[in-house]
Each structure stands twice: as C-alpha cells, then as structure tokens.
PDBQT receptor file of N, H, CA, C and O in Angstrom, charges set to zero:
ATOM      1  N   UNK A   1       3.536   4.031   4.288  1.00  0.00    +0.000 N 
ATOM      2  CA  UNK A   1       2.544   3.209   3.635  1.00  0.00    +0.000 C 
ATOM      3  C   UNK A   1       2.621   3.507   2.148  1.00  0.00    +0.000 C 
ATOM      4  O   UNK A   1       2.646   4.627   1.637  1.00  0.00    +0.000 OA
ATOM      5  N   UNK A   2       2.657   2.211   1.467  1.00  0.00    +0.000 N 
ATOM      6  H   UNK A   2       2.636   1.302   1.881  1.00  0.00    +0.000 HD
ATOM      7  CA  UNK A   2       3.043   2.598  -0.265  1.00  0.00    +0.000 C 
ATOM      8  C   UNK A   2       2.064   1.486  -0.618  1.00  0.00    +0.000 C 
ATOM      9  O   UNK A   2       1.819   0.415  -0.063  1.00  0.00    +0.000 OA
ATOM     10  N   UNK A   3       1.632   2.006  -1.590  1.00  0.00    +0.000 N 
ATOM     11  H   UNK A   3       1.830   2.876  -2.041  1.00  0.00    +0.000 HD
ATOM     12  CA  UNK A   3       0.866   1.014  -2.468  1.00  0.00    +0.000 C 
ATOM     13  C   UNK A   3       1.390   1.367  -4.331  1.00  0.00    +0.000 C 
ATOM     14  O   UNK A   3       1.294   2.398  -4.996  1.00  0.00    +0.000 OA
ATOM     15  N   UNK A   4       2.076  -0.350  -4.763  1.00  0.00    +0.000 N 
ATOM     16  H   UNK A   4       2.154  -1.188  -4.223  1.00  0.00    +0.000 HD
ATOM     17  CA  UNK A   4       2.655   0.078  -5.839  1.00  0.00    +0.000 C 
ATOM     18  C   UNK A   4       2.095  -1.091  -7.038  1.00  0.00    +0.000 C 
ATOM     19  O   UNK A   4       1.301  -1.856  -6.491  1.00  0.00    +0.000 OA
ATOM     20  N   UNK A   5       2.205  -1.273  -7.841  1.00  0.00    +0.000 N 
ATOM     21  H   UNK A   5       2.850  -0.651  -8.286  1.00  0.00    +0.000 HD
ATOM     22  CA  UNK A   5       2.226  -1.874  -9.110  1.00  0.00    +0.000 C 
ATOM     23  C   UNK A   5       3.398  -2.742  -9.126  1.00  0.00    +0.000 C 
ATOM     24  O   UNK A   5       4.493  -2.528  -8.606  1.00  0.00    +0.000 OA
ATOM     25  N   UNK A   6       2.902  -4.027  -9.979  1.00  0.00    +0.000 N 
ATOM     26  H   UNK A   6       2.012  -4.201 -10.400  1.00  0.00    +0.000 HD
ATOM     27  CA  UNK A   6       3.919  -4.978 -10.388  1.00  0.00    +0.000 C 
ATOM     28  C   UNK A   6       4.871  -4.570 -10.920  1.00  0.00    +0.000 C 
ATOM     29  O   UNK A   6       5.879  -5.249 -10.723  1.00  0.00    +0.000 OA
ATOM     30  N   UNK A   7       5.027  -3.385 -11.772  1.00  0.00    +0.000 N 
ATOM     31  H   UNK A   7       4.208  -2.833 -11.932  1.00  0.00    +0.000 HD
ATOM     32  CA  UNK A   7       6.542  -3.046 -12.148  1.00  0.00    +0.000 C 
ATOM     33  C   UNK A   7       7.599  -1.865 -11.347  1.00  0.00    +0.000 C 
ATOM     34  O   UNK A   7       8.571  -1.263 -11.805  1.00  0.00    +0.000 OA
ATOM     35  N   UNK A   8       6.936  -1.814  -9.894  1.00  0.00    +0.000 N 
ATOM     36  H   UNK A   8       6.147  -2.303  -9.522  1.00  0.00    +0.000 HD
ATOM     37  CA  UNK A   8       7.356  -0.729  -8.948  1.00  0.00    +0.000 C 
ATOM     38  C   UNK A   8       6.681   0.517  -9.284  1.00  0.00    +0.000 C 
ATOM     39  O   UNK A   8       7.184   1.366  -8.548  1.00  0.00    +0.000 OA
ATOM     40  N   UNK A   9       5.877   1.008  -9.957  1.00  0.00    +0.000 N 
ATOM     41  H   UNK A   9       5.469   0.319 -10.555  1.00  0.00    +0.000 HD
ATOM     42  CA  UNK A   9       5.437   2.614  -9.897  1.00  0.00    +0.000 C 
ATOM     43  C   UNK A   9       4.545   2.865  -8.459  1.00  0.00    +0.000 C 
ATOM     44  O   UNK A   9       3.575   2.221  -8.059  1.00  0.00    +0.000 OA
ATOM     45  N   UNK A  10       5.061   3.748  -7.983  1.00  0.00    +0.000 N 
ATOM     46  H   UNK A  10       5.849   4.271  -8.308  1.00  0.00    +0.000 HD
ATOM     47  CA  UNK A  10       4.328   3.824  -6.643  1.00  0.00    +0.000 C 
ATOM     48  C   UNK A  10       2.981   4.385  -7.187  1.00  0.00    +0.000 C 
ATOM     49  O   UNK A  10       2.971   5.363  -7.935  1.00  0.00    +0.000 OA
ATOM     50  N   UNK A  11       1.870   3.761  -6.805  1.00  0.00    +0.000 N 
ATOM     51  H   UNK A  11       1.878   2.967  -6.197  1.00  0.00    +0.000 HD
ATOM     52  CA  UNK A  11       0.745   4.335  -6.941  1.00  0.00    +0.000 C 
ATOM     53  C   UNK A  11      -0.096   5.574  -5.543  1.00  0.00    +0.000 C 
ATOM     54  O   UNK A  11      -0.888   6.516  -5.553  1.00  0.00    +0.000 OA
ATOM     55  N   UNK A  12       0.436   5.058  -4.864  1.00  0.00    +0.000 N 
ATOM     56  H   UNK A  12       1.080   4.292  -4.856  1.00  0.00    +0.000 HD
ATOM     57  CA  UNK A  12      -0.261   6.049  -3.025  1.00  0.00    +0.000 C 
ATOM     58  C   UNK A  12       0.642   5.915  -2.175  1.00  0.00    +0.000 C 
ATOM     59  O   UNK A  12       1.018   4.765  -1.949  1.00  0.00    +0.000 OA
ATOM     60  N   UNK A  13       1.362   7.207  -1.333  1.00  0.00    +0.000 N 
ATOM     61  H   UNK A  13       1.056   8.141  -1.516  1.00  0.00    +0.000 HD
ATOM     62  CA  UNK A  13       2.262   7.437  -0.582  1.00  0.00    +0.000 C 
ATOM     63  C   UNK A  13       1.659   7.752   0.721  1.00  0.00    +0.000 C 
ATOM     64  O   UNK A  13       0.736   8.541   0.521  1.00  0.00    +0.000 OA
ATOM     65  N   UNK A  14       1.781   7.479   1.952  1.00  0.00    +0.000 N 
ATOM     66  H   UNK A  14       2.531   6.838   2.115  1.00  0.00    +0.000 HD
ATOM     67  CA  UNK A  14       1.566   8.537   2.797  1.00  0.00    +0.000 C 
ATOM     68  C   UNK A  14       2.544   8.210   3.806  1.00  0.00    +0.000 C 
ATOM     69  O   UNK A  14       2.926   7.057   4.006  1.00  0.00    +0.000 OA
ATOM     70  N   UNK A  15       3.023   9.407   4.558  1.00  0.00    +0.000 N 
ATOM     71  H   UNK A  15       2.713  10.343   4.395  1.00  0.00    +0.000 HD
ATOM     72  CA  UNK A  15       3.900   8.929   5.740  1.00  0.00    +0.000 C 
ATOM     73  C   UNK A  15       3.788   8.495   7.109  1.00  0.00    +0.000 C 
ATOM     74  O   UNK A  15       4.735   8.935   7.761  1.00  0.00    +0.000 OA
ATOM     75  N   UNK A  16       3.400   8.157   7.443  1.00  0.00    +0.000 N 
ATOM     76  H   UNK A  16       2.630   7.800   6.914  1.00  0.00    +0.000 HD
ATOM     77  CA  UNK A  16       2.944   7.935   8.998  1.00  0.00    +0.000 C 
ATOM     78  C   UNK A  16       3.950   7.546   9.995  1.00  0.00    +0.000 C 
ATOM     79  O   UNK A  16       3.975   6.465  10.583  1.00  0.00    +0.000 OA
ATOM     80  N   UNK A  17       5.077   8.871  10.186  1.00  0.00    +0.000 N 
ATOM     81  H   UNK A  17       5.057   9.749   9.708  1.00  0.00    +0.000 HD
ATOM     82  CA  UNK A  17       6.113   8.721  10.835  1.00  0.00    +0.000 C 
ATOM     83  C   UNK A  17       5.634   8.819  12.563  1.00  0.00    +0.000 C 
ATOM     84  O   UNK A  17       4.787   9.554  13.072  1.00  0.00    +0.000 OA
ATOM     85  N   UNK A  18       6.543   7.763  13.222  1.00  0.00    +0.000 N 
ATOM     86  H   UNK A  18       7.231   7.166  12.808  1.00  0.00    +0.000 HD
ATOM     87  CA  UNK A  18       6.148   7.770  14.544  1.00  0.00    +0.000 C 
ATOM     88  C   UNK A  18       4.854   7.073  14.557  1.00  0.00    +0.000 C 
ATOM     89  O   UNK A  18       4.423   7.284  15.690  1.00  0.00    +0.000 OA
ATOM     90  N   UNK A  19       4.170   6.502  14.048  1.00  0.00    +0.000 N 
ATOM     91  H   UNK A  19       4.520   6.331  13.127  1.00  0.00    +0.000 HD
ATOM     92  CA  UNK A  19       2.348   5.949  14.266  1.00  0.00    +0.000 C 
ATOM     93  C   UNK A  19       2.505   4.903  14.978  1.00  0.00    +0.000 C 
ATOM     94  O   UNK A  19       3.291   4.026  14.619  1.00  0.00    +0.000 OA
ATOM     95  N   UNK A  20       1.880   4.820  15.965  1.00  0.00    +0.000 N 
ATOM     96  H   UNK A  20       1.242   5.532  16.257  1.00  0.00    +0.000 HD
ATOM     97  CA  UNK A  20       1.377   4.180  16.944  1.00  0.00    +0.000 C 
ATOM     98  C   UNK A  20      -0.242   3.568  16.827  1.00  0.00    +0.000 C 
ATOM     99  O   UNK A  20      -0.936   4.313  16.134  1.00  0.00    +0.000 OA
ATOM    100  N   UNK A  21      -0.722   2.785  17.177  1.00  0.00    +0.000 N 
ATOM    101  H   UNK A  21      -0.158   2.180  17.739  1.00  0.00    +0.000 HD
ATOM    102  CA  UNK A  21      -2.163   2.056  17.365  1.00  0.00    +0.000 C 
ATOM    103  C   UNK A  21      -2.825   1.491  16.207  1.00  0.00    +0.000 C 
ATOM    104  O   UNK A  21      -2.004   0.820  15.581  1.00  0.00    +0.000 OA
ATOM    105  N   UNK A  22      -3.915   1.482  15.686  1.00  0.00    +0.000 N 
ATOM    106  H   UNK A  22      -4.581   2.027  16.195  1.00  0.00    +0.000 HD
ATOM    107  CA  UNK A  22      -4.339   1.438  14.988  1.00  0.00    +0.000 C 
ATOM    108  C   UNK A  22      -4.620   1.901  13.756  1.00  0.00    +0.000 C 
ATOM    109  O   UNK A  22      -4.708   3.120  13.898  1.00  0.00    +0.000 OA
ATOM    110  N   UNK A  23      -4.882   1.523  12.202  1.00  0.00    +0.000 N 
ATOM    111  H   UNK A  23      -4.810   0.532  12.087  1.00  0.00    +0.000 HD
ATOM    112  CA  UNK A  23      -4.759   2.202  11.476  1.00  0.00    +0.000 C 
ATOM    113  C   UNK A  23      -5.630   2.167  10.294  1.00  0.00    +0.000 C 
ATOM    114  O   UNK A  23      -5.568   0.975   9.993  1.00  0.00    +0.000 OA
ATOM    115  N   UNK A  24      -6.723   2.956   9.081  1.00  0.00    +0.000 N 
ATOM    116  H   UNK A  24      -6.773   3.925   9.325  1.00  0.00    +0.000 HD
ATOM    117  CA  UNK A  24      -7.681   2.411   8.756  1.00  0.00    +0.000 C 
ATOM    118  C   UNK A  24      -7.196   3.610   7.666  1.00  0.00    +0.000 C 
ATOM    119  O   UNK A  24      -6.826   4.765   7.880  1.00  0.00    +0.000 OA
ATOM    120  N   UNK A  25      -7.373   2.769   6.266  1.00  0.00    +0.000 N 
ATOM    121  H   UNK A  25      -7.674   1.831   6.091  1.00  0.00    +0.000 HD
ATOM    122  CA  UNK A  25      -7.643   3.695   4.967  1.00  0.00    +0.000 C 
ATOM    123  C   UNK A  25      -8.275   3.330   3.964  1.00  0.00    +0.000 C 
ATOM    124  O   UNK A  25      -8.391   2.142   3.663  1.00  0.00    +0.000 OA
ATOM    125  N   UNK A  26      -8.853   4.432   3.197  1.00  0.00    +0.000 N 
ATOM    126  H   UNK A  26      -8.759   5.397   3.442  1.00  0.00    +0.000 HD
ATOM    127  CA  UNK A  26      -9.959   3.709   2.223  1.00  0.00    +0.000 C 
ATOM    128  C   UNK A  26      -9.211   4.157   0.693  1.00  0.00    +0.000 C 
ATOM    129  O   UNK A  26      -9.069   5.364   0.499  1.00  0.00    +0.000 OA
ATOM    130  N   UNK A  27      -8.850   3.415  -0.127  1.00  0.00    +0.000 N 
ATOM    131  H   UNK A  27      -8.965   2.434   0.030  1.00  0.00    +0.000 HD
ATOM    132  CA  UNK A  27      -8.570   3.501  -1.273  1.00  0.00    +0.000 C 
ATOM    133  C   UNK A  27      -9.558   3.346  -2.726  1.00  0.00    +0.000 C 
ATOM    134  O   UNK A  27     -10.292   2.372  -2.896  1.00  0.00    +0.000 OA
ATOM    135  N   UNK A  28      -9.469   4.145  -3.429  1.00  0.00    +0.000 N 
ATOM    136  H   UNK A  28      -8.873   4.936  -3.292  1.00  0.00    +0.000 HD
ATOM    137  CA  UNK A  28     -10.672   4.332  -4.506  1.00  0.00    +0.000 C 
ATOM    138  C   UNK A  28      -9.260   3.385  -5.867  1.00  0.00    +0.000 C 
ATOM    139  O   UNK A  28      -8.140   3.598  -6.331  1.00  0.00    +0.000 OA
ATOM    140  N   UNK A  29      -9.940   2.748  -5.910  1.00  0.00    +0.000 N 
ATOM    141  H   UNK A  29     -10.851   2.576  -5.533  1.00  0.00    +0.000 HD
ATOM    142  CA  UNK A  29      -8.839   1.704  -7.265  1.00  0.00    +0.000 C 
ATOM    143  C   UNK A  29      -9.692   1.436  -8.464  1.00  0.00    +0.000 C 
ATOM    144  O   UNK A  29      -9.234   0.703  -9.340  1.00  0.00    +0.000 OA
ATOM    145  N   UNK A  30     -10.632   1.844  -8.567  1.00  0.00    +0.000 N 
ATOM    146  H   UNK A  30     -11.005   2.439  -7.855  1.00  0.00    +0.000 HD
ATOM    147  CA  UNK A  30     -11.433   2.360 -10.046  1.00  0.00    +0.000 C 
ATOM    148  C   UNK A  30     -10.614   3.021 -11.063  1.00  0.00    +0.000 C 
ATOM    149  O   UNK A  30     -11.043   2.984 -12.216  1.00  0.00    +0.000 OA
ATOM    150  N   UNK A  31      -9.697   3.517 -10.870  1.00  0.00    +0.000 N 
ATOM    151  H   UNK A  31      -9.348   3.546  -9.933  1.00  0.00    +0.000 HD
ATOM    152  CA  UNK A  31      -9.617   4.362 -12.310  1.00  0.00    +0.000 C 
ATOM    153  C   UNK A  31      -7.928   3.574 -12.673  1.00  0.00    +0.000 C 
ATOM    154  O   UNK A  31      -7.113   3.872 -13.546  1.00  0.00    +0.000 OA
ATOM    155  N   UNK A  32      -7.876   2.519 -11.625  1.00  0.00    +0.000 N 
ATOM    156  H   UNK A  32      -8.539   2.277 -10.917  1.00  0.00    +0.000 HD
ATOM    157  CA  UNK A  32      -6.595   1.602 -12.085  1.00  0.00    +0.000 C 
ATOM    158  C   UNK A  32      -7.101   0.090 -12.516  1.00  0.00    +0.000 C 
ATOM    159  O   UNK A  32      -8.177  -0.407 -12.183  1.00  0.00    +0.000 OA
ATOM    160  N   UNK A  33      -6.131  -0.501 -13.293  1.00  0.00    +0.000 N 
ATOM    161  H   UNK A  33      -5.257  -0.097 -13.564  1.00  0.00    +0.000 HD
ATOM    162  CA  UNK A  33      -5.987  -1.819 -14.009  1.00  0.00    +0.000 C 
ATOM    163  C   UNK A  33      -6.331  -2.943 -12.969  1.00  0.00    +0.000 C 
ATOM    164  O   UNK A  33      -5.665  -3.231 -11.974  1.00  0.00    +0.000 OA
ATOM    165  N   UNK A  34      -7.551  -3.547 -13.410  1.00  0.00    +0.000 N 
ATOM    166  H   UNK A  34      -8.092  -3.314 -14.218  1.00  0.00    +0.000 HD
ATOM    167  CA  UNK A  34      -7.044  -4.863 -12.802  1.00  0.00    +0.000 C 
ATOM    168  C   UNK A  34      -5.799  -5.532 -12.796  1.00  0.00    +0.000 C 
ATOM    169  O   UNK A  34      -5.073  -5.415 -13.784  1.00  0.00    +0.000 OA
ATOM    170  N   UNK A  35      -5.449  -6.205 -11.847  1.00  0.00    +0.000 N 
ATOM    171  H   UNK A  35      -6.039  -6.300 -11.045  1.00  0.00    +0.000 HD
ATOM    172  CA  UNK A  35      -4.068  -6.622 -11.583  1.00  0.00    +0.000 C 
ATOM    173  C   UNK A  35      -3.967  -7.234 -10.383  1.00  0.00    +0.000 C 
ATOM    174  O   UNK A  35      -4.945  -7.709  -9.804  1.00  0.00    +0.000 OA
ATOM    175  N   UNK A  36      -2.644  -7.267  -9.878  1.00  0.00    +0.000 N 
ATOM    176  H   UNK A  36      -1.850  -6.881 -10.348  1.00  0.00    +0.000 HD
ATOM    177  CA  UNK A  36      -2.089  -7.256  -8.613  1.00  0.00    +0.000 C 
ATOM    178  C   UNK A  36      -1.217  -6.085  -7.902  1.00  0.00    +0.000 C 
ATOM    179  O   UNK A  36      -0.232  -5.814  -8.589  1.00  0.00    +0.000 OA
ATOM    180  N   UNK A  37      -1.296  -5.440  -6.904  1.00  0.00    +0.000 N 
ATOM    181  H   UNK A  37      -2.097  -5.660  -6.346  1.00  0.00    +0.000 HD
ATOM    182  CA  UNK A  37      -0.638  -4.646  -6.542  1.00  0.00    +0.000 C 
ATOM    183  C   UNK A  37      -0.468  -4.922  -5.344  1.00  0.00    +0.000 C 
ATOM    184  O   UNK A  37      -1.207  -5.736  -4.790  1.00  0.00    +0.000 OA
ATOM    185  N   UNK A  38       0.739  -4.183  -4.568  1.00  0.00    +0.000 N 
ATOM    186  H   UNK A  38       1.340  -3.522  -5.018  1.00  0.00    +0.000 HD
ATOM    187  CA  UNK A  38       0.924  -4.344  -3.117  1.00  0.00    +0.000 C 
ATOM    188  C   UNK A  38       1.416  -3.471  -2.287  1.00  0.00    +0.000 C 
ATOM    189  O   UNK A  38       2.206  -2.549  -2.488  1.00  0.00    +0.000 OA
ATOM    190  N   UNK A  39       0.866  -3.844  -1.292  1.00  0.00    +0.000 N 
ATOM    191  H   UNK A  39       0.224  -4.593  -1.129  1.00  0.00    +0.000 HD
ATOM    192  CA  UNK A  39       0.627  -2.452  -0.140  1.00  0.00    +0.000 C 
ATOM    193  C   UNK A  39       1.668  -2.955   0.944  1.00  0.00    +0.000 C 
ATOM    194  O   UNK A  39       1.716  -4.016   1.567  1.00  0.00    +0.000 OA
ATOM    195  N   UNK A  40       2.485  -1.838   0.958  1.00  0.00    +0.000 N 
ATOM    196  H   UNK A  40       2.447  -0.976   0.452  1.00  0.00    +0.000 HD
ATOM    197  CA  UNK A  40       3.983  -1.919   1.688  1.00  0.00    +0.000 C 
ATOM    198  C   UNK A  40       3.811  -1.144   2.721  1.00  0.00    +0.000 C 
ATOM    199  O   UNK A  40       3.295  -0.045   2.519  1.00  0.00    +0.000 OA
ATOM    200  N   UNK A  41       4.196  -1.522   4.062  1.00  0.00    +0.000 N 
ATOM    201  H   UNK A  41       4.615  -2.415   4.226  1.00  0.00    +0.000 HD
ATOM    202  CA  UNK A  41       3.803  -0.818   5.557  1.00  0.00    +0.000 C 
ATOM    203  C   UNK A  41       5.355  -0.658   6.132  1.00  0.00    +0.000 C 
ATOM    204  O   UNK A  41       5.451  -1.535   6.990  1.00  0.00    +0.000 OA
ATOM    205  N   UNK A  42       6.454  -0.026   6.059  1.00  0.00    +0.000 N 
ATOM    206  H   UNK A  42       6.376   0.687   5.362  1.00  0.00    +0.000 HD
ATOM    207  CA  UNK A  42       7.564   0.129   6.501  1.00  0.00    +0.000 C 
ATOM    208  C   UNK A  42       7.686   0.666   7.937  1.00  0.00    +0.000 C 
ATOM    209  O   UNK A  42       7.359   1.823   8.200  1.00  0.00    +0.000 OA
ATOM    210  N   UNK A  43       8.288  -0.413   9.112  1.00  0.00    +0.000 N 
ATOM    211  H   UNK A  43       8.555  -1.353   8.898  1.00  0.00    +0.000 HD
ATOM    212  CA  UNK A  43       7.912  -0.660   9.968  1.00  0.00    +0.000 C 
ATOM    213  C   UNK A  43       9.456  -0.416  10.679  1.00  0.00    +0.000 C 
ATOM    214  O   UNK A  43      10.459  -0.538   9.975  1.00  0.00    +0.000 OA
ATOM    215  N   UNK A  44       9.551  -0.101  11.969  1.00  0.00    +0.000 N 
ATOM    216  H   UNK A  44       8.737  -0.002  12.541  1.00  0.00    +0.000 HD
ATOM    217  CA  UNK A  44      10.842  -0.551  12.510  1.00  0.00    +0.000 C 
ATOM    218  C   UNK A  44      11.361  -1.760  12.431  1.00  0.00    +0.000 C 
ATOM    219  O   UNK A  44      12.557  -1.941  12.202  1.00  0.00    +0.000 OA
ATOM    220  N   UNK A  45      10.391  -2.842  12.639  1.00  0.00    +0.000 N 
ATOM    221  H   UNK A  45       9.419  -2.695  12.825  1.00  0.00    +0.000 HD
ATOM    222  CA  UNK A  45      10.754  -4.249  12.540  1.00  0.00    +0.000 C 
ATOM    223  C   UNK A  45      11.083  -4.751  11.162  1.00  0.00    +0.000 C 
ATOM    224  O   UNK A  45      11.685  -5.814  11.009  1.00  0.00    +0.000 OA
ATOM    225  N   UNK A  46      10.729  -4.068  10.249  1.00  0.00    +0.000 N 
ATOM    226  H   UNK A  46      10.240  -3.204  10.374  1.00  0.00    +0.000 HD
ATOM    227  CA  UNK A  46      11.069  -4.554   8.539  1.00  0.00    +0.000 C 
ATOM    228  C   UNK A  46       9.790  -3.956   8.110  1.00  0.00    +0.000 C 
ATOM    229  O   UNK A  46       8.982  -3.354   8.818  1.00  0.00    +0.000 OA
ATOM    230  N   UNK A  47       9.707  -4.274   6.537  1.00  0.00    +0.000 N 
ATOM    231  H   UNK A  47      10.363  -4.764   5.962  1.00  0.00    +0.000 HD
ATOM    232  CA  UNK A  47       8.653  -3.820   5.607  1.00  0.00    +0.000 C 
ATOM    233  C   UNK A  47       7.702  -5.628   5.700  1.00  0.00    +0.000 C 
ATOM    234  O   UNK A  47       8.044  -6.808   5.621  1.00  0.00    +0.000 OA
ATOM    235  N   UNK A  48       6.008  -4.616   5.969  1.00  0.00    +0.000 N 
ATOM    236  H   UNK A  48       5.730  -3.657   6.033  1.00  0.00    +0.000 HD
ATOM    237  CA  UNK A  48       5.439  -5.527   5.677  1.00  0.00    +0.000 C 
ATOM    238  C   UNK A  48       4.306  -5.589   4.275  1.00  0.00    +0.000 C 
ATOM    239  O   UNK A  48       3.535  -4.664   4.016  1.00  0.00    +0.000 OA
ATOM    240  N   UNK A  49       4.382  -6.586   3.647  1.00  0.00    +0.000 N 
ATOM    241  H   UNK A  49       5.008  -7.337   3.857  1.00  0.00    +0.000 HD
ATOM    242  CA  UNK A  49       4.028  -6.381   2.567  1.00  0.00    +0.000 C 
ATOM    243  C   UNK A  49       2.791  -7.600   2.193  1.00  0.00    +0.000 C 
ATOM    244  O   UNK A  49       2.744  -8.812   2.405  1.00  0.00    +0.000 OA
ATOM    245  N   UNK A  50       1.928  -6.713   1.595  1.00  0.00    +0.000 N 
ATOM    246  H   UNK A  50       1.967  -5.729   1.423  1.00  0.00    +0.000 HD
ATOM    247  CA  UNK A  50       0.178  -7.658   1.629  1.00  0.00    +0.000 C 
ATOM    248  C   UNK A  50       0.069  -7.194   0.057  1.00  0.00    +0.000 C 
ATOM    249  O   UNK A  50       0.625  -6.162  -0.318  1.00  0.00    +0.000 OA
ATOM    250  N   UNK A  51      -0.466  -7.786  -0.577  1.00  0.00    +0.000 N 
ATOM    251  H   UNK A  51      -0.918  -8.625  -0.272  1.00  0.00    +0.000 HD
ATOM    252  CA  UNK A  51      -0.857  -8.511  -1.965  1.00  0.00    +0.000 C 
ATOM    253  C   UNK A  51      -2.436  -7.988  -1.960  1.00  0.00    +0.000 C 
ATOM    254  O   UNK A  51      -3.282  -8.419  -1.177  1.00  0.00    +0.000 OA
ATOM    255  N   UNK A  52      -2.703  -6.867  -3.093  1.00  0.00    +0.000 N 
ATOM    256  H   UNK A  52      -2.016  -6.517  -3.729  1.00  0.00    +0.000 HD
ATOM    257  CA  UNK A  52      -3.988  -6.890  -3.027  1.00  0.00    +0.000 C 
ATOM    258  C   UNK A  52      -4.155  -6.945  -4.635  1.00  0.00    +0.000 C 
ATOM    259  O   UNK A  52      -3.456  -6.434  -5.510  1.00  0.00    +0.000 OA
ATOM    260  N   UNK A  53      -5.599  -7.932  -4.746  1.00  0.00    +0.000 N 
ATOM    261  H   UNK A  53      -6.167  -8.347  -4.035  1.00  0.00    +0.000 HD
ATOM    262  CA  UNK A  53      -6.202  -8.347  -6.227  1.00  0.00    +0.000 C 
ATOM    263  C   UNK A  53      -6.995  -7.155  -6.857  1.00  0.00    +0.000 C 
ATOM    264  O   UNK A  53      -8.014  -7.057  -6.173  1.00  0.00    +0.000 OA
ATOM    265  N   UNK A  54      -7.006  -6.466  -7.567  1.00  0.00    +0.000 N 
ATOM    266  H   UNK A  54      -6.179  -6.546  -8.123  1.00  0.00    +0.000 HD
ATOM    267  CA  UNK A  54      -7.853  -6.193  -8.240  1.00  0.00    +0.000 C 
ATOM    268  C   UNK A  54      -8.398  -6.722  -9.260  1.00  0.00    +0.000 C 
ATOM    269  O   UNK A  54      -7.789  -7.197 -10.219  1.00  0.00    +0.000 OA
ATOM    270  N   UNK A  55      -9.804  -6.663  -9.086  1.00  0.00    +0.000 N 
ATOM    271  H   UNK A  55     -10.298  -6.277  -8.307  1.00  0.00    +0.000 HD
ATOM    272  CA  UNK A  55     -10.835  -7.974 -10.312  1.00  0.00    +0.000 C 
ATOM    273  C   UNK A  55     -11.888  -6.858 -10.695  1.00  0.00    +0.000 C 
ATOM    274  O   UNK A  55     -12.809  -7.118 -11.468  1.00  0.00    +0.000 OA
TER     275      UNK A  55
C-alpha cells in the first residue's frame, strides 16, 4: 500500500505481504498540500490505483 504525490514522492508505505480479507486505514493529510494524490494497492492481480482529492 503506497500513497504518493503527483510527481512520484512516496508519501506512506506499508507492506501487507500475504493479506487476505479486509482492510481499513486512517490517514492524517493535514500537514500535506492540497492536491491530488494516489493510493496504490499492489496486488497479485496488478496494481490498483484510486485518486484521492485533497481540498
């Protein structure tokens, strides 16, 4: 799980090798830029990738 910035700087790493079921995280994005950033889930099946706004 990566969450990065429009010019690739990874902003939050974590690994969740082998994860199975369900999955829930809370991110504090206050002390970053409004923008766009996106949260990358690397999957056996491919990377899935979701678009989050900050306003």
């Amino acid at each position: 799980l990566r969450l990065v910035n429009l010019v690739g700087e990874v902003i939050f790493i974590e690994n969740l090798e082998k994860f199975e079921g369900e999955y829930s995280h809370s991110f504090n994005l206050s002390e970053y830029s409004k923008g766009i950033y996106l949260l990358e889930l690397d999957t056996d099946n491919g990377i899935i990738n979701k678009k989050l706004i900050l306003q």
